[in-house]
N, C-alpha and C positions, 0 to 999 in steps of 0.2 A: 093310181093317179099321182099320191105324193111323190113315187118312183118315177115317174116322167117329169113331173115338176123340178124334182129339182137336178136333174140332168140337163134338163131346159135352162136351171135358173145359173149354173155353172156354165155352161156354153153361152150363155148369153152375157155371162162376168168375163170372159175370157178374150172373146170375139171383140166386143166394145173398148175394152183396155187394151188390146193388140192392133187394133185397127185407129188405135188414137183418138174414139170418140166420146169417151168420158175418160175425167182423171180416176185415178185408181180409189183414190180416197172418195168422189161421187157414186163412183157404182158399187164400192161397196157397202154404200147406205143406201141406195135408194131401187137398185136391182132386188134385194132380201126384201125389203119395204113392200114392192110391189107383188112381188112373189107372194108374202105372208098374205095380201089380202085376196088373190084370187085361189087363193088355197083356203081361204074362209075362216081365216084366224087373226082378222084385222085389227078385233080387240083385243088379240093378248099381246100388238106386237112392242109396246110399251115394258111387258113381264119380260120377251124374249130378247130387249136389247137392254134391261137392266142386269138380268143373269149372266149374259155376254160380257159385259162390262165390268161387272162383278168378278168374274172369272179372269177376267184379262189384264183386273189392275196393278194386280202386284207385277203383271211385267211390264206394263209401263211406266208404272215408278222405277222399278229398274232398270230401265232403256231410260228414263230421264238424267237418271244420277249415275249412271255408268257413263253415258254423253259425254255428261262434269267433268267427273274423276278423269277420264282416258281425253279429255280434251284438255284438259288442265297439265294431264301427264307427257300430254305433245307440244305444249307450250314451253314448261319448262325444260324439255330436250332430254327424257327418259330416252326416248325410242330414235335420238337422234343416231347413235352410232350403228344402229339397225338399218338407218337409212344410208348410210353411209357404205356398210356393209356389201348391201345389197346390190347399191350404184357399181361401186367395184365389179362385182361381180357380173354386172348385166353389161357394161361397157357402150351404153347407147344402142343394144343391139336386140331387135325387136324379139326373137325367140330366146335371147336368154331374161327376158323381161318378162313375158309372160310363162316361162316354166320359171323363172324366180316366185312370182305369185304365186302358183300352187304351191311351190315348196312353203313359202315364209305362211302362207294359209293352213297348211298343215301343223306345221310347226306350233301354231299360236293355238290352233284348237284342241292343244294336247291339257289346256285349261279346261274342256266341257262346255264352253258356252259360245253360241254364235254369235252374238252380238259383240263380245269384246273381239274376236277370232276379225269380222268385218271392219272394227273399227280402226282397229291396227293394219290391219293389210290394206285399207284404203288409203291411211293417212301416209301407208310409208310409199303406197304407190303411186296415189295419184298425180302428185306433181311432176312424176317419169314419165307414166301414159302421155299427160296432156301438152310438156313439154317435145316428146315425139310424136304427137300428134297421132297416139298409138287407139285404135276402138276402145272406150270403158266399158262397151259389153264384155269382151272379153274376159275384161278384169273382174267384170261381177260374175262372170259365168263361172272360172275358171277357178275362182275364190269360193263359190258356193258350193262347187262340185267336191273339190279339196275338203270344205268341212262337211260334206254331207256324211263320204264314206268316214272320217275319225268321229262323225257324231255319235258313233257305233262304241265310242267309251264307255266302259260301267257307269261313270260318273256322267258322263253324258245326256242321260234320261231316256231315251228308247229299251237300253240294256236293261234298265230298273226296273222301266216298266214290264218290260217283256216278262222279267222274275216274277215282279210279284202279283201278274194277271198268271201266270200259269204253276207259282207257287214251287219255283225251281230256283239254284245258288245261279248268280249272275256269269261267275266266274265259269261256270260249268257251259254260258250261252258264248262268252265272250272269247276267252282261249283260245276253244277249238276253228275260232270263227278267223284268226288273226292272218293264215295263209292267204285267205280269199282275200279280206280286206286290202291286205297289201296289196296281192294284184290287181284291186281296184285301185288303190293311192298310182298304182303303177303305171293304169289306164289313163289314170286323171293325168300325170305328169306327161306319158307317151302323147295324149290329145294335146294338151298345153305347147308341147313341141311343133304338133302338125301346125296349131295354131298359130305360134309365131313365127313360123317358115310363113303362111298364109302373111302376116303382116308385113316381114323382113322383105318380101319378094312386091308388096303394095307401096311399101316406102322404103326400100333400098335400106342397106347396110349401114348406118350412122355409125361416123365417130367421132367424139367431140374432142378436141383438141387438148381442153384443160380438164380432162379423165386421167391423162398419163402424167400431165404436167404440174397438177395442184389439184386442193379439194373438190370433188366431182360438184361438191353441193354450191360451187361458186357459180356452177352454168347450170344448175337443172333447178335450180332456186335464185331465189330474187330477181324476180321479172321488172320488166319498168323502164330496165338499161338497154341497151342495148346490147342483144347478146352472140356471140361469133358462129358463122352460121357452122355446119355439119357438114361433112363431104361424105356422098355417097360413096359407093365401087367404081363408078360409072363417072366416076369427077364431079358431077356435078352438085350444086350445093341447095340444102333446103334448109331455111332459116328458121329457127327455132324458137325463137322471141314471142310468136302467136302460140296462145293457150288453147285454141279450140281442137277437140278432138273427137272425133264419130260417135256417136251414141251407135252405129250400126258398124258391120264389117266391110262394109264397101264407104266408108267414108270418103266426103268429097276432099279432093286436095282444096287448102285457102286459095283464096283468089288474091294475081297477082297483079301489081300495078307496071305501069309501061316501062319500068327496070326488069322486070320479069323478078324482082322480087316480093316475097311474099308481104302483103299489104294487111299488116295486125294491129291496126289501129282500131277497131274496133273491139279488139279483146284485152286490151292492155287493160282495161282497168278491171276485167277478170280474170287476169293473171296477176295481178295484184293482189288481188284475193286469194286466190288459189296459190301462189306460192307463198306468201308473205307468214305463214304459220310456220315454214323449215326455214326461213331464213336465220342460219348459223350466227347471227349478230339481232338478234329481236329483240328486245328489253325482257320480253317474257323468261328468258333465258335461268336458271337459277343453279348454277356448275357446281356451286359450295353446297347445295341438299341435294345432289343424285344418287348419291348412295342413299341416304333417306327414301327418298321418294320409290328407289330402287326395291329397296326393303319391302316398305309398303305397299308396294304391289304385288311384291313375293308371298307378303303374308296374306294380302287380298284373295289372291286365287290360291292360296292354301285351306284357307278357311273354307272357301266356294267349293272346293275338291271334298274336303273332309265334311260338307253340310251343317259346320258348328251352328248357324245362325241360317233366318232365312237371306237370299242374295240379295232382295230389296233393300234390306236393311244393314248388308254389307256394304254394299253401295253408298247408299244414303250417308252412314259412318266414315267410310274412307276418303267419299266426295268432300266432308265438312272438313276432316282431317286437312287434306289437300289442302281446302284452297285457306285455312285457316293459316297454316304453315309456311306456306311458298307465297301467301300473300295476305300478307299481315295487314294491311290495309285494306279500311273498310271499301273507299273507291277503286281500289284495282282489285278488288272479290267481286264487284257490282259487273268491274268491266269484263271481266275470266266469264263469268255467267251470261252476260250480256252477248259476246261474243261466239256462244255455243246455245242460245234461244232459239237460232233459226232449226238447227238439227234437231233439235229438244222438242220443239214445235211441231217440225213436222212426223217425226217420230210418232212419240205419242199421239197424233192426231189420227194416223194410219193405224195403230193398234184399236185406239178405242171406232175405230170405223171397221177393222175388221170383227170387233165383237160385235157388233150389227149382224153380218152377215153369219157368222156361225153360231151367233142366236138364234137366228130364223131357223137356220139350216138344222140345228139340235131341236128347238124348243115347238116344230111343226112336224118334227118327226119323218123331214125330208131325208135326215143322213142315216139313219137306222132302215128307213125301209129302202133306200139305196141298197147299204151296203147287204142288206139282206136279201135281196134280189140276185146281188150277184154272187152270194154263197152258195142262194140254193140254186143257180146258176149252173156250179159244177155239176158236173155229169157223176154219175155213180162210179163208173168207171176206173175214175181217177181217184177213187177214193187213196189207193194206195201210195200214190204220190200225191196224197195233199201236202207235201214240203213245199214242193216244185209248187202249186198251186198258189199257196201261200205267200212263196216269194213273187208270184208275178202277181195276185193280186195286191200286194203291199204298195207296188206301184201306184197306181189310180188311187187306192183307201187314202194312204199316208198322205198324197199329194189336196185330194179332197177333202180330210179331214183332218183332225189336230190327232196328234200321238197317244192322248188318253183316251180321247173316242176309241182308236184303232187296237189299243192294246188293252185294256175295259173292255169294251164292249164287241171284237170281232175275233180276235186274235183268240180269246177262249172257245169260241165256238166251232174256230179251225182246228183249233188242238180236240175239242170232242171228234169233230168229225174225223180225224186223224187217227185218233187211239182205237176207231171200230173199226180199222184197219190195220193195224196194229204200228203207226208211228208214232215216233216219241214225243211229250211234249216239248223234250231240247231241241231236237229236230224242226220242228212248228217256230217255237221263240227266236232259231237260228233265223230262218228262213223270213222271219216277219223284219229281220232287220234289214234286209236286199231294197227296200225304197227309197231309206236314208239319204241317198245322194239326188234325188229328184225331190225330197219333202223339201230340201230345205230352199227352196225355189216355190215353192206354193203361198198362195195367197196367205195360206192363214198364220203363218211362221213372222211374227210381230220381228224376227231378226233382219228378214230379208228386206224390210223397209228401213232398216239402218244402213245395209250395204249400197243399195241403189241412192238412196238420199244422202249418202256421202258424197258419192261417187257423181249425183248429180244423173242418174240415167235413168228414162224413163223408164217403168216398171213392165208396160206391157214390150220394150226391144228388150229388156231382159229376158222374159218369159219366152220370146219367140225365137231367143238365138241358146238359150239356156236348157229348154226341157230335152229339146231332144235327144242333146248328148248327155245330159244329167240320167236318161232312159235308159238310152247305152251304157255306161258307167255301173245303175244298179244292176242289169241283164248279165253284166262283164262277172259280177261281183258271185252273182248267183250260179253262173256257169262255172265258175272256179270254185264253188262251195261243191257244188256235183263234182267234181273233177278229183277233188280232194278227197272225195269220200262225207263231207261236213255234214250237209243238205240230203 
């Protein structure tokens, strides 16, 4: 019964958030909620969303104070010559914009952590996306997919885990795993291509005028003015001064007024928003501490890397640092904070609501007799390729459950049933890492409500344009582990 329930109570989180009928943050309080009481544990469900939240705070204080720090750090204009970079590189042209995103997502998560990985790749995207009027699904998809496969770092935490549930050297999971992994980084980049062929051919070829001629950042930042529209291949022109941009892949074009041009009066004062954080002349600006500030961040994710300290309290440290530093005054510290309360808010809000739900789901003993159902699930048969097993059931577990659940609590039981057939437990630990690029799309990943809530996209068009190729991606990963000989 608990095994139908809570299959029931995930397709019913799934279907409601995808279909836009509850926000993500209501259903995941109150779907667990109602779940716990007709499963008959109504009185403990107090115990099971204290443990949940228990469990989950230290990552929301550090999802609060990473916020800080990495929005204080785009204030000041760390990450501005990355934006610049980038621009260069993409030239207004929708398939080199979204395989810039996988690349610059990749690149950033060679830190271990997905939340800084999103926050950076949002901030140096999205005023491009929204300025081309390019889908932000994409960008969340195509960013989560990028760090799902490098989440597969030792430093990481899957690798670790994988070690030390099955009591093997990390390095020994990790190395032999690197062929595969690439040709999934390879997958992610080859899709990201199909993907902005799909955009570049929705909204024609852009090229803006003052890309070749002066600072890219003078036309894809600071909205408000009036800005020179884009010529297609085809001549004609799409004006780019409106900030609004698809939460889906068939986004509608804005609508035009009786000039037939486009009529963004209605987003100006959210493009004001949206772009007013890159503008290359913002007071926030601080040129004489970028090497500081540079340092500091060096040293930030070295510490993260090496685990001197726990991350919460790296955060916490380097956040006060910052804003002590770069703004020395007590009202423009109030203001740097005040200005990143919304994300902070919503953030945190999503974490402590997802411990709700994977309270219920641990502390009712819905996710054990799941994941045990579909262990003993496998046939006998297959005993001898429980690798291949392994890595397809890491899919659905990793995506349904948190990483310590899966590599605690299941992953040992794969490696028993593995070794009466005579596979290895590297073999198992390999193989348990093939879901990575689909987990970090799952509800329960407190990360993936920092990339969406940047980015401003709803959670359930993420999840329905996201998983399925996030599927393909770990399947690609695992096929090439066979292939190699790895798996």
């Amino acid at each position: 019964m608990l095994t139908i329930l809570g299959f029931v109570m995930i397709a019913t989180f799934l279907v409601l958030i995808m279909m836009k009928k509850m926000s993500p943050m209501g259903a995941l309080v109150l779907i667990p909620a109602l779940f716990c009481v007709l499963v008959g544990k109504g009185a403990h469900l107090g115990d099971y969303v204290l443990k949940g939240v228990g469990d989950l705070a230290p990552t929301a204080a550090m999802l609060m104070f990473a916020i800080i720090y990495f929005g204080v750090m785009i204030d000041v204009g760390l990450f501005d010559p990355i934006v610049r970079l980038i621009l260069r590189f993409c030239k207004a042209d929708p398939m080199r914009v979204v395989v810039g995103t996988a690349i610059l997502a990749a690149i950033v998560s060679l830190d271990g952590d997905g939340s800084t990985t999103f926050m950076i790749t949002v901030s140096a995207m999205v005023p491009l996306y929204r300025r081309l009027k390019m889908s932000l699904v994409v960008m969340t998809g195509v960013a989560a997919m990028a760090n799902g496969v490098m989440n597969t770092l030792p430093w990481g935490g899957p690798t670790a885990r994988a070690a030390t549930a099955l009591k093997v050297d990390a390095s020994d999971i990790f190395v032999p795993m690197i062929p595969a992994l690439a040709v999934g980084l390879l997958f992610v980049i080859a899709l990201s291509y199909g993907l902005g062929l799909r955009e570049r051919k929705r909204l024609g070829v852009l090229t803006l005028d003052e890309v070749t001629a002066g600072d890219p950042e003078q036309v894809l930042v600071g909205a408000g003015s009036g800005g020179k529209g884009a010529k297609g291949r085809n001549g004609g022109k799409a004006a780019l001064t409106g900030g609004g941009a698809g939460s889906g892949t068939d986004a509608e074009a804005p609508s035009t007024n009786g000039t037939g041009s486009s009529d963004s009066s209605s987003h100006e004062g959210e493009d004001d928003d949206e772009f007013k954080g890159l503008d290359p002349h913002r007071a926030t600006l601080r040129p004489k501490l970028y090497w500081f500030n540079a340092a500091l961040t060096v040293a930030l994710l070295a510490l993260m890397v090496t685990e001197t300290m726990p991350i919460p309290v790296l955060f916490l440290l380097a956040a006060a640092v910052a804003l002590t530093v770069n703004f020395p005054n007590m009202k423009d510290q109030k203001a740097r904070v005040a200005a990143h309360a919304e994300n902070v808010v919503n953030v945190s809000g999503m974490v402590f609501a997802a411990a709700v739900f994977t309270g219920v789901l641990t502390g009712t003993g819905m996710v054990e007799h799941m994941a045990r159902w579909l262990v003993d699930g496998v046939p006998e048969g297959m005993g001898p390729h429980m690798a291949i097993v392994t890595g397809v059931l890491s899919l659905p577990l990793t995506y349904f459950m948190s990483n310590d659940g899966f590599y605690f609590g299941i992953v040992p039981i794969l490696a028993e049933a593995g070794a009466a057939h005579g596979v290895s437990a590297l073999e198992i630990a390999r193989a348990s890492l093939v879901g990575q690029a689909l987990h970090m799309s799952s509800p329960l990943v407190p990360a993936v409500y920092v990339l969406v809530g940047m980015a401003k996209v709803e959670f359930g068009d993420h999840t329905r344009f996201t998983v399925k190729w996030a599927a393909l991606t770990s399947l690609v990963v695992l096929a090439a582990g066979l292939a190699f000989g790895i798996i």
